[in-house]
Every structure is written in C-alpha cells, then in structure tokens.
Backbone bond lengths (Angstrom), bond angles and torsions (degrees), N, CA, C in turn:
res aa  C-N    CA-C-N  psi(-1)  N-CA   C-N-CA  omega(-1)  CA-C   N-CA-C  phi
1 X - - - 1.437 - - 1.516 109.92 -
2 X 1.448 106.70 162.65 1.582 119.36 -175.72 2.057 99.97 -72.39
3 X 1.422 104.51 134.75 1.734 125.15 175.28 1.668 77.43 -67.31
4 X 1.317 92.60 134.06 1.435 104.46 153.32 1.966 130.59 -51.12
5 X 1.340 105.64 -33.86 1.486 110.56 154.42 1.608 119.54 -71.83
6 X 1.257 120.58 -22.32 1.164 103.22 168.56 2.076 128.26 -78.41
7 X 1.442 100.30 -10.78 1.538 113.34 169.94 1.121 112.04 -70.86
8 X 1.976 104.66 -52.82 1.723 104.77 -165.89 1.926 87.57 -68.95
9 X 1.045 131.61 -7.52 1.661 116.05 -168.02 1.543 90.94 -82.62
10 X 1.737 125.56 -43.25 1.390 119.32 -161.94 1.875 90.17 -69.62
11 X 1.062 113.97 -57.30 1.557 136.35 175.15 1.590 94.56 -19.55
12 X 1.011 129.35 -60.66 1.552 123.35 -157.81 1.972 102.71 -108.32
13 X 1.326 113.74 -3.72 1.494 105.98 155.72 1.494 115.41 -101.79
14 X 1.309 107.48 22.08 1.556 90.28 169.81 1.642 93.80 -130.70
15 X 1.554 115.67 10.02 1.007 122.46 174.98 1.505 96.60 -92.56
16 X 1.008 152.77 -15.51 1.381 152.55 179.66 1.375 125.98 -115.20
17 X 1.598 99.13 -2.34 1.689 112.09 149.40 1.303 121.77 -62.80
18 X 1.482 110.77 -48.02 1.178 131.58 -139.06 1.945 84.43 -89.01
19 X 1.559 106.21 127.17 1.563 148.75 171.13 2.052 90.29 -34.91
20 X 0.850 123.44 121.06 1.533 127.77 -177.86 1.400 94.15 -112.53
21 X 1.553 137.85 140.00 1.270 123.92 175.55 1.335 131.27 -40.23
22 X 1.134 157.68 -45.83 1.332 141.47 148.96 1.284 117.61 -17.88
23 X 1.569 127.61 -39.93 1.270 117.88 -162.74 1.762 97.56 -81.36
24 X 1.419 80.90 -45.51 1.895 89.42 177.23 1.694 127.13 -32.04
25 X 1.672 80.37 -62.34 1.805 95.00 166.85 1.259 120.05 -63.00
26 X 0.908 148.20 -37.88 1.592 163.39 176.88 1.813 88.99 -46.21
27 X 1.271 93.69 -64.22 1.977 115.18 -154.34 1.731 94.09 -69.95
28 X 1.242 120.62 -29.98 1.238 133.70 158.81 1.549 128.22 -57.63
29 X 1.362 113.62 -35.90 1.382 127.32 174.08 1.844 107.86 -89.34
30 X 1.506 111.40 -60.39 1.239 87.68 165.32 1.534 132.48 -66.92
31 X 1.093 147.73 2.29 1.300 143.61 100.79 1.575 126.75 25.49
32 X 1.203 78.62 -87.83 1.658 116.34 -178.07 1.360 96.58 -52.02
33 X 1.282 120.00 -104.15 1.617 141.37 169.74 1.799 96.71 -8.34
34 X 1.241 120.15 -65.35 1.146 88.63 -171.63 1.771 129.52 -98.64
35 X 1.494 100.23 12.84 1.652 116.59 150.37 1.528 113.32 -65.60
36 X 1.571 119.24 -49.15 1.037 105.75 153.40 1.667 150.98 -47.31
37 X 1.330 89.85 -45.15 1.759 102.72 -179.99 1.716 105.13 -51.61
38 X 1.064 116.45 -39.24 1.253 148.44 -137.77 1.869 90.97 -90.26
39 X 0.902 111.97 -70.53 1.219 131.56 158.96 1.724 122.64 -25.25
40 X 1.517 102.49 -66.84 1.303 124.80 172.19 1.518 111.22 -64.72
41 X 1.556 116.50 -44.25 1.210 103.76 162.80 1.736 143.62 -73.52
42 X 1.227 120.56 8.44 1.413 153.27 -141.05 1.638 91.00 -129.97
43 X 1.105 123.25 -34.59 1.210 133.44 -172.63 1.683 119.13 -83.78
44 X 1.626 89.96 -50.28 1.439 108.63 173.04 1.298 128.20 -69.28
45 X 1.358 119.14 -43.72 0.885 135.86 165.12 1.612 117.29 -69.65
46 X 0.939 123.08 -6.98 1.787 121.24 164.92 1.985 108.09 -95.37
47 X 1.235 102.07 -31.61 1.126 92.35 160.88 1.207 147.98 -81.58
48 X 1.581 107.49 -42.24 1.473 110.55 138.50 1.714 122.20 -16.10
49 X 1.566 108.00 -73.51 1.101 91.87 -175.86 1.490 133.10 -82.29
50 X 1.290 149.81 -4.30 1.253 150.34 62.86 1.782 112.55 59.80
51 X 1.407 89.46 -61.69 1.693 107.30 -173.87 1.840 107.10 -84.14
52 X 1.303 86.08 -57.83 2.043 85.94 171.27 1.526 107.68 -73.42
53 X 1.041 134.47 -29.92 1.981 107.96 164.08 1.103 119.75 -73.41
54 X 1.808 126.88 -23.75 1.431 122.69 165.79 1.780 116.19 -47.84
55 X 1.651 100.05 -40.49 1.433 109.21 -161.46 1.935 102.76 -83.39
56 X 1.611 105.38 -31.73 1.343 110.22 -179.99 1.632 105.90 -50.84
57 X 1.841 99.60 -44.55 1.676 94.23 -164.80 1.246 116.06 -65.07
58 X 1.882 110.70 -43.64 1.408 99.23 -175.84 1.454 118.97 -87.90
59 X 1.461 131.28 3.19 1.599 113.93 142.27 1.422 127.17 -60.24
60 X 1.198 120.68 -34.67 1.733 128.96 159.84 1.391 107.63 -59.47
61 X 1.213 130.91 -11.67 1.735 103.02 -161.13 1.657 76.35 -110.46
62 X 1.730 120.62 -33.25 1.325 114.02 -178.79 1.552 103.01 -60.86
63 X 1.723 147.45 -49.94 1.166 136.12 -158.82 1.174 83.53 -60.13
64 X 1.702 136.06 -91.27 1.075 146.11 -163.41 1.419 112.34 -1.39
65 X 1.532 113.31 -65.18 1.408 112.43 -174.89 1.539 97.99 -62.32
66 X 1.374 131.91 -51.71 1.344 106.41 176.78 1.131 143.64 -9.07
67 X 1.505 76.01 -84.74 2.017 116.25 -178.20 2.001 85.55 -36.40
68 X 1.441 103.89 -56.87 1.831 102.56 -141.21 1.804 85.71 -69.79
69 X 1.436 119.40 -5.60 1.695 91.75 -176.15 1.205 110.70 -105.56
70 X 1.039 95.51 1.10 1.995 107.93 178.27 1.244 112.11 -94.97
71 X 1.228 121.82 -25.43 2.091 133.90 149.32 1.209 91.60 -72.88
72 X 1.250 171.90 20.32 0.872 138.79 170.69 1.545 104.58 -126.17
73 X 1.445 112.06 -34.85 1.884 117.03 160.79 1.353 115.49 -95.54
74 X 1.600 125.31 -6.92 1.571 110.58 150.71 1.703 101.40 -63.13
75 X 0.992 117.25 -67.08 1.755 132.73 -161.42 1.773 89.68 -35.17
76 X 1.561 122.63 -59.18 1.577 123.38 -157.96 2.073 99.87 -63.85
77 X 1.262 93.18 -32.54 2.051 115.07 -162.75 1.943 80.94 -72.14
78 X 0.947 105.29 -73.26 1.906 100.02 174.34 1.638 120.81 -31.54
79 X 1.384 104.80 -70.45 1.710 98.47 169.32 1.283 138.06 -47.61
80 X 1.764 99.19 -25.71 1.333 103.06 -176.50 1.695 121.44 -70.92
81 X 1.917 97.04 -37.97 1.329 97.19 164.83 1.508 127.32 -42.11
C-alpha cells in the first residue's frame, strides 16, 4: 500500500496542477480576446469583400460600355467603307 507521505505528495501535486484563479481569469480573458479577434475579423473580411464585388461590377459594367461603343463605331467605320 501507498506511505501516507506518498498520498499527501500525490495530494499536493495535483494540488498545484489545478488552475488557481488568476490562471482561470487569464484563460478567461484569452477567451474573450480571441472571440473577439475572431469576430472583428468576420466582420472585416465581409466587408472587404462587399467592397471588391461593388468595384468588380462597376469595372465590368464600365468595359461593357466600352466594348458596346467600339461595336458600335467599328460597325458605322465598316459601312462607311
């Protein structure tokens, strides 16, 4: 059987495992912080993209008109020949 000093020895290393409030709070804050980060980044990143398909559409709707006025004064520059 276990010496009675060898219990109080397991007894007091699992007593100094064990999270003492500071560690708790700490483990509690980083938590937090990175629910937040997390958060903040989720945010940014939807807007971001949001911002580059606004800009995708209206460079496309700008070629478009291009393209269609450059068919439309090649096409007149053709007949005229």
């Amino acid at each position: 059987m276990d010496a009675p000093d060898s219990t109080e020895s397991r007894a007091n290393t699992l007593r100094a495992m064990m999270p003492t409030g500071g560690h708790l709070l700490a483990l509690l804050v980083l938590l937090g912080t990175l629910v937040l980060v997390f958060v903040a980044w989720r945010y940014a990143r939807d807007r971001e993209v949001r911002s580059a398909e606004v800009e995708f559409v209206a460079t496309t709707v700008e070629v478009t008109d291009l393209l269609r006025q450059r068919l439309v004064n090649d096409g007149v520059y053709i007949l005229r020949k």
